[in-house]
C-alpha positions as CSV (number, residue, x, y, z in Angstrom):
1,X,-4.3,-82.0,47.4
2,X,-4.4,-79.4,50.1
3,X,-5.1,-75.9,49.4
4,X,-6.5,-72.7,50.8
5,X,-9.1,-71.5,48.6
6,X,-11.3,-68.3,48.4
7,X,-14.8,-69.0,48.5
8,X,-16.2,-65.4,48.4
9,X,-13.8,-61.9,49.6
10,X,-13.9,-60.8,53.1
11,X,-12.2,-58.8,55.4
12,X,-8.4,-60.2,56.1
13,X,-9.2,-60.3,59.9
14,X,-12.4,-62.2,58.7
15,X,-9.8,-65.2,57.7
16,X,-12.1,-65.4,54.2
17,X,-9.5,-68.2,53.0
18,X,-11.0,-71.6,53.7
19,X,-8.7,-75.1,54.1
20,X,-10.1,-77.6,51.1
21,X,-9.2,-81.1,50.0
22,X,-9.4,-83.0,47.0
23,X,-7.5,-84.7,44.0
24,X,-4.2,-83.7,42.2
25,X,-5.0,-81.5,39.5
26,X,-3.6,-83.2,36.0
27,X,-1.6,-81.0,33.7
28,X,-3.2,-80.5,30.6
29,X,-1.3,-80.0,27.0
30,X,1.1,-78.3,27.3
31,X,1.2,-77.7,31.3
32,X,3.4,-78.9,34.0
33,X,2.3,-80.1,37.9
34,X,4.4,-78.8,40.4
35,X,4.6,-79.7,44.0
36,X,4.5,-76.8,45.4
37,X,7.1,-76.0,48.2
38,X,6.7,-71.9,49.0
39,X,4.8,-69.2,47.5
40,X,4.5,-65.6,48.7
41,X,1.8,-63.6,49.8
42,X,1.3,-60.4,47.4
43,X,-0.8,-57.4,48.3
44,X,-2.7,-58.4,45.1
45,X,-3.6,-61.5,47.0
46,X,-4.9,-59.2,49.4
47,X,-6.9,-56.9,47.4
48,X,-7.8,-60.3,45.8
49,X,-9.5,-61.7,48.8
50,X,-10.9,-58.2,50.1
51,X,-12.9,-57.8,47.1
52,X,-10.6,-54.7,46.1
53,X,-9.8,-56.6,43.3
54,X,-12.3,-58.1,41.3
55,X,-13.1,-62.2,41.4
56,X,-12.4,-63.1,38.0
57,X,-13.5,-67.2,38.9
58,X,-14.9,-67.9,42.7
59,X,-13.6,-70.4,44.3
60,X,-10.4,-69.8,43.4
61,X,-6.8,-70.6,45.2
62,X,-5.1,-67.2,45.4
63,X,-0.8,-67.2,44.9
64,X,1.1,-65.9,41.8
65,X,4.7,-66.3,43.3
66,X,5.2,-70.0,43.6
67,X,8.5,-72.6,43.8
68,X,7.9,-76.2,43.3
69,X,9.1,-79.0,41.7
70,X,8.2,-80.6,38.6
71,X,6.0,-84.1,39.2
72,X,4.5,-84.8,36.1
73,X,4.4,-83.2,31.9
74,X,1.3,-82.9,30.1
75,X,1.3,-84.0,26.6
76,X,3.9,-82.0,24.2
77,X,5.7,-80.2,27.1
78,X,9.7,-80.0,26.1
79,X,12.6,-78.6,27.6
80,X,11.7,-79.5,31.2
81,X,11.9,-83.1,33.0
82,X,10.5,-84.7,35.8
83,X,12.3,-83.2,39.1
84,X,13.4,-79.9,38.3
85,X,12.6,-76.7,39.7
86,X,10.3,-74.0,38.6
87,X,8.8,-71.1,39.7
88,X,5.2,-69.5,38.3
89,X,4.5,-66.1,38.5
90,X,1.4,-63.5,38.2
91,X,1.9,-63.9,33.9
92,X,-0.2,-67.5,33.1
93,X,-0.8,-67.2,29.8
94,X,-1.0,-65.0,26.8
95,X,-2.4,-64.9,22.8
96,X,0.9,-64.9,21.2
97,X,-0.4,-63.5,18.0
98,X,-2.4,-60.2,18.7
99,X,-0.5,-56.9,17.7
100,X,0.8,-56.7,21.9
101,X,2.0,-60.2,21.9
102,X,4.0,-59.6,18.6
103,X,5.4,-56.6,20.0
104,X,6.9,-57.6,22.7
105,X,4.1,-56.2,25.3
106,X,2.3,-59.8,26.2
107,X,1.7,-58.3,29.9
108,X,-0.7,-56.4,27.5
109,X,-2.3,-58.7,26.0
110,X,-6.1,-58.6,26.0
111,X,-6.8,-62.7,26.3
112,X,-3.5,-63.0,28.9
113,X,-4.5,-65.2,31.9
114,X,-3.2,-64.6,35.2
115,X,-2.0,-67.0,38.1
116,X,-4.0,-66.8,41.3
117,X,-7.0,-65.0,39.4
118,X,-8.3,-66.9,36.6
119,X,-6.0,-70.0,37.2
120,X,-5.5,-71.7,40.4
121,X,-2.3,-70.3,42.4
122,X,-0.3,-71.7,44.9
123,X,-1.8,-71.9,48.1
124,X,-1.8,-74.9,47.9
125,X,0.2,-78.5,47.9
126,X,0.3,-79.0,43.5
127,X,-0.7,-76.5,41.0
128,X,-0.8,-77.0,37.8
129,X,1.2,-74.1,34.8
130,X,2.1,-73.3,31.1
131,X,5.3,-74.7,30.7
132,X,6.3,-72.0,28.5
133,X,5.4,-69.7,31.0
134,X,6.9,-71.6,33.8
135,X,10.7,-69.8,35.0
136,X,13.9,-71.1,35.5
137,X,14.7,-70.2,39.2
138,X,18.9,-69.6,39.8
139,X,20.7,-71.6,41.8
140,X,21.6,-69.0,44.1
141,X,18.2,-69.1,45.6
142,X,16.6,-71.0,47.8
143,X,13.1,-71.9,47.6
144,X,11.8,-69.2,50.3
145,X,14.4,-66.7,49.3
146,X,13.6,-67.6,45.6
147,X,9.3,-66.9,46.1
148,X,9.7,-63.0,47.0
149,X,11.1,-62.3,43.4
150,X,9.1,-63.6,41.2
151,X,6.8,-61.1,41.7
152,X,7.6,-57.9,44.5
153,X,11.3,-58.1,42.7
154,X,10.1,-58.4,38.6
155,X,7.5,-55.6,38.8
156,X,9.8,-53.7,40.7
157,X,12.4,-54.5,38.1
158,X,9.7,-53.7,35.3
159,X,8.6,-49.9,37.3
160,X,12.0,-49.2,37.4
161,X,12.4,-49.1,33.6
162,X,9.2,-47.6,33.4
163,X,9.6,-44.9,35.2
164,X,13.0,-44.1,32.9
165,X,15.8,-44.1,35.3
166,X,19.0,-44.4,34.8
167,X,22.1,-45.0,36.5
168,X,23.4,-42.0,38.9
169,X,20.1,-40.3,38.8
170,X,18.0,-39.3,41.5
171,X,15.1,-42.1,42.4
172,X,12.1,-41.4,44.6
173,X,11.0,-44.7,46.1
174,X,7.3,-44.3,48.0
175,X,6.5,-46.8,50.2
176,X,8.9,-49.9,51.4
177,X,7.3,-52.8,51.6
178,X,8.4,-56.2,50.0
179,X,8.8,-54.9,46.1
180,X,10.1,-51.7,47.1
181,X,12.8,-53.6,49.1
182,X,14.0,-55.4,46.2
183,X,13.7,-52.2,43.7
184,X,16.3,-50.4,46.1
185,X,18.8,-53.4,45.7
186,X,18.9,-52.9,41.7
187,X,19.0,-49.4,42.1
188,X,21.9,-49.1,44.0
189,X,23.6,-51.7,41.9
190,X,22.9,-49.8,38.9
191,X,24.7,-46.4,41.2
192,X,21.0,-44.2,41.4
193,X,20.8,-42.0,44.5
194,X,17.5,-42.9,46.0
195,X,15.1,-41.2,48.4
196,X,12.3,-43.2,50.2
197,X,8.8,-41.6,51.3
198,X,6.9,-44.4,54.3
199,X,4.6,-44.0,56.7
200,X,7.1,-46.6,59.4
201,X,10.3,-44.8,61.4
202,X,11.4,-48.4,60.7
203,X,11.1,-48.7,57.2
204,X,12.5,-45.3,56.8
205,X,15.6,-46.2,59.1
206,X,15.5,-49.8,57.2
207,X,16.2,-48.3,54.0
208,X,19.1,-45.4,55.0
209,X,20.4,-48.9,56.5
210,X,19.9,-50.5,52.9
211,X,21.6,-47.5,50.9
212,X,18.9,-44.9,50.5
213,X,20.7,-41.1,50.7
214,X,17.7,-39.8,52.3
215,X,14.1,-41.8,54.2
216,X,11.1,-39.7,55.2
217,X,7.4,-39.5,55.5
218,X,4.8,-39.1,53.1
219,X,4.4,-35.0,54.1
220,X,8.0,-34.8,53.6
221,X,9.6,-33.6,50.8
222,X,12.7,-35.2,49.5
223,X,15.7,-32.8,49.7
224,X,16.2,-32.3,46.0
225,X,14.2,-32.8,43.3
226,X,13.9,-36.0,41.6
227,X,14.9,-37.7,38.1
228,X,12.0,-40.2,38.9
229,X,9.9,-42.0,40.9
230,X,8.3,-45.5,41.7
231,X,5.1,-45.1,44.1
232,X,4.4,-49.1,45.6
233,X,1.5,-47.6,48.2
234,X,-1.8,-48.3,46.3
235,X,-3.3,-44.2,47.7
236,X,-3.5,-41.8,45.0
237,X,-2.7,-38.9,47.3
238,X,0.9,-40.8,47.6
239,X,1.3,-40.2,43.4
240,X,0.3,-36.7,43.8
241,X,3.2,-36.2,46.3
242,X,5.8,-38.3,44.0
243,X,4.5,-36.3,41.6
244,X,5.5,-32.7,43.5
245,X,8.4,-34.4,44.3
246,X,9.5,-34.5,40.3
247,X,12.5,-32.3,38.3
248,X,11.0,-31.2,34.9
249,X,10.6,-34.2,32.6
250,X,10.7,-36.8,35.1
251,X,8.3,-39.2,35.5
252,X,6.1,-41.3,38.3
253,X,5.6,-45.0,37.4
254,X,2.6,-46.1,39.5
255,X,3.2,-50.1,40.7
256,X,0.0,-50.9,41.9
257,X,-3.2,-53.1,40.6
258,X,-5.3,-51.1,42.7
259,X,-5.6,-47.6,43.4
260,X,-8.0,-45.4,45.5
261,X,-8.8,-42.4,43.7
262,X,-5.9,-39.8,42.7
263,X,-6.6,-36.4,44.5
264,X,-7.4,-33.3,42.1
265,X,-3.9,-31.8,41.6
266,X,-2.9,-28.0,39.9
267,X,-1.7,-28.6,36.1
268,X,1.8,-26.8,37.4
269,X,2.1,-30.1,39.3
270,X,2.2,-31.8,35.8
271,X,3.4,-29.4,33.6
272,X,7.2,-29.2,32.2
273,X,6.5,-32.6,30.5
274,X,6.5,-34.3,33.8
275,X,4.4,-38.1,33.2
276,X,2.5,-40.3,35.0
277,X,2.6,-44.0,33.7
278,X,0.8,-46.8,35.0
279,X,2.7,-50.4,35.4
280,X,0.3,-53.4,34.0
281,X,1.8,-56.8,34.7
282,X,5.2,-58.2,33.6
283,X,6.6,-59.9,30.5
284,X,8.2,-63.5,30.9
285,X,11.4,-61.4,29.0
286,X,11.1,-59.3,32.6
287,X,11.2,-62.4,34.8
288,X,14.0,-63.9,32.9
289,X,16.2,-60.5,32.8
290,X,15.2,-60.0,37.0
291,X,16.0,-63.1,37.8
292,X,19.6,-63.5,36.2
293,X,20.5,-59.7,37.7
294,X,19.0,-60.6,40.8
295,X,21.4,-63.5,41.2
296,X,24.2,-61.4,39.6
297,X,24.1,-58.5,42.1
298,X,23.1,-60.6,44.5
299,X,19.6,-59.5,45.8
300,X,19.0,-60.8,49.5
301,X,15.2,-60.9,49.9
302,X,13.7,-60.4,53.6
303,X,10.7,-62.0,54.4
304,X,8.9,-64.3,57.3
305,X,8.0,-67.5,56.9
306,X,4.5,-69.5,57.5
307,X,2.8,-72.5,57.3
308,X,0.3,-72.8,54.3
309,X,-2.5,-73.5,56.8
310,X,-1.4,-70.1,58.4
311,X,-2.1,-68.3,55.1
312,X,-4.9,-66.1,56.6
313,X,-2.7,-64.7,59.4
314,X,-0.2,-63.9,56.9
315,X,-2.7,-61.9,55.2
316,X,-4.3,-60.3,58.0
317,X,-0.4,-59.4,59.0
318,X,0.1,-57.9,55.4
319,X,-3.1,-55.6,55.9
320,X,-2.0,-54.7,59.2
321,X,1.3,-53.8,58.0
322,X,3.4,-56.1,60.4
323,X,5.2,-58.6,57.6
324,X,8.7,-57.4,57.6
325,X,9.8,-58.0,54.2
326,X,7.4,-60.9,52.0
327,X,5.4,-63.2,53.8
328,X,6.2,-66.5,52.6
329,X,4.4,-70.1,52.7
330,X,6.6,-72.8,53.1
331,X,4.1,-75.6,51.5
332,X,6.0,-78.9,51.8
333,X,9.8,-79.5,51.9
């Protein structure tokens, strides 16, 4: 087995991902081997290998979006055979029986395990999964096209219903990178007017292109107030201004895993029952609703393709901000 594995967190222009070889994992009970064949780069890979986010297990092979094929079952694995596709997102593994499993809310789930940072991910030629957490991908999809979603387009899906919106209402969007892009697609299927706050003329004229009634910067103020918002940039001062940005009871559905500190803000800013909500993770029910509206609507994911040995520059192009779209490896055909 090939894979890219992170022996300590550096800088992205320090390349801290190191090229290692060794044996096929084998699944254990329960798990299915994949050979991997794409997997997307996530900003929480990122944070991952900068040390923003904290190592949970060092080495470890970063990747939480990942398409491969089924090569071998572990003992008492059902429903899936030798040959099919699957995909394996940031959700590894959860309790099942503690009051947030039974609930409904396994993404909140105290003993959950997650892909790329307490199991190995899929940077890398195999990887080994929980079956039952393992996703049907639709046929719609090819295997790059199919990698973005099963992260960016699933939390997206999940801040969107978060953050309360509903169709015809008025949608702040802050930031456009690769979840953001997919976020827009639902929300103009579902008929929101949406505004977009980034940094990049590009991204600003990118989404008008895509549908968006109105693009600006983040010291701009959207022309009317808004029903609610969804802030992807992981800078507190960008909450503060999706929070400004708000009609009375709206709310601001922060996607990130990481987040500088939120500037000190007047309680005006907050009051008329205005929220802030946090979005932690993503339930497999999520993954399986986003993936069969995604291939409904359709979505159209953008992203740029590189080798897994490449992995590094991919990275170092997501810090930089130069991936248009997801930055995706293509592992083996």
């Amino acid at each position: 087995m090939r894979a890219m594995r992170l022996p300590r967190p550096l800088p992205a222009a320090s390349h801290p991902l190191e090229r290692s070889e060794g044996a096929e994992p084998a699944p254990g009970p329960g798990e299915l081997l994949l050979r991997v064949t794409t997997c997307a780069v996530c900003r929480t890979d990122l944070q991952l290998c900068e040390g923003d986010l904290a190592a949970r297990r060092l080495p470890i092979v970063p990747g939480h979006q990942i398409v491969g094929r089924v090569v071998a079952l572990g003992t008492g694995v059902t429903g899936w055979r030798e040959g099919e596709r699957a995909g394996v997102a940031w959700l590894a593994s959860a309790c099942g029986i503690c009051a947030r499993c039974t609930e409904g809310r396994e993404n909140l789930c105290e003993k959950a395990q997650f892909t790329g940072w307490d199991r190995d991910g899929g940077y890398a030629t195999h990887v080994t999964a929980k079956a039952d957490f393992a996703l049907r991908i639709p046929d719609v999809f090819d295997d790059v096209s199919a990698a973005p979603l099963l992260c960016g387009g699933v939390i997206g899906y999940r801040a969107l219903h978060v953050s309360g919106i509903l169709p015809g209402q008025r949608l702040g969007l802050y930031g456009f990178g690769a979840s953001a892009f997919l976020a827009l697609q639902v929300a103009r299927h579902w008929g929101c007017r949406i505004f977009v706050c980034t940094r990049s003329k590009s991204e600003q004229a990118r989404a008008r292109s895509l549908g968006a009634e109105w693009a600006g910067g983040y010291d701009e103020t959207p022309p009317t107030r808004l029903d609610a918002a969804v802030t992807f940039a992981p800078a507190g001062n960008v909450v503060t201004a999706a929070l400004r940005a708000l009609d009375r009871g709206g709310t601001v559905a922060i996607n990130a895993i990481h987040l500088d500190e939120i500037p000190a803000f007047d309680y005006d800013t907050l009051w008329w029952e205005r929220s802030l909500r946090s979005v932690a993770n993503f339930t497999r029910e999520d993954a399986r609703a986003f993936l069969e509206l995604a291939a409904h609507i359709p979505i159209r994911p953008a992203f740029e393709v590189y080798s897994l040995d490449d992995a590094n520059i991919a990275l170092a192009r997501l810090k930089e901000g130069r991936v248009s779209g997801a930055a995706v490896l293509r592992v083996s055909e």
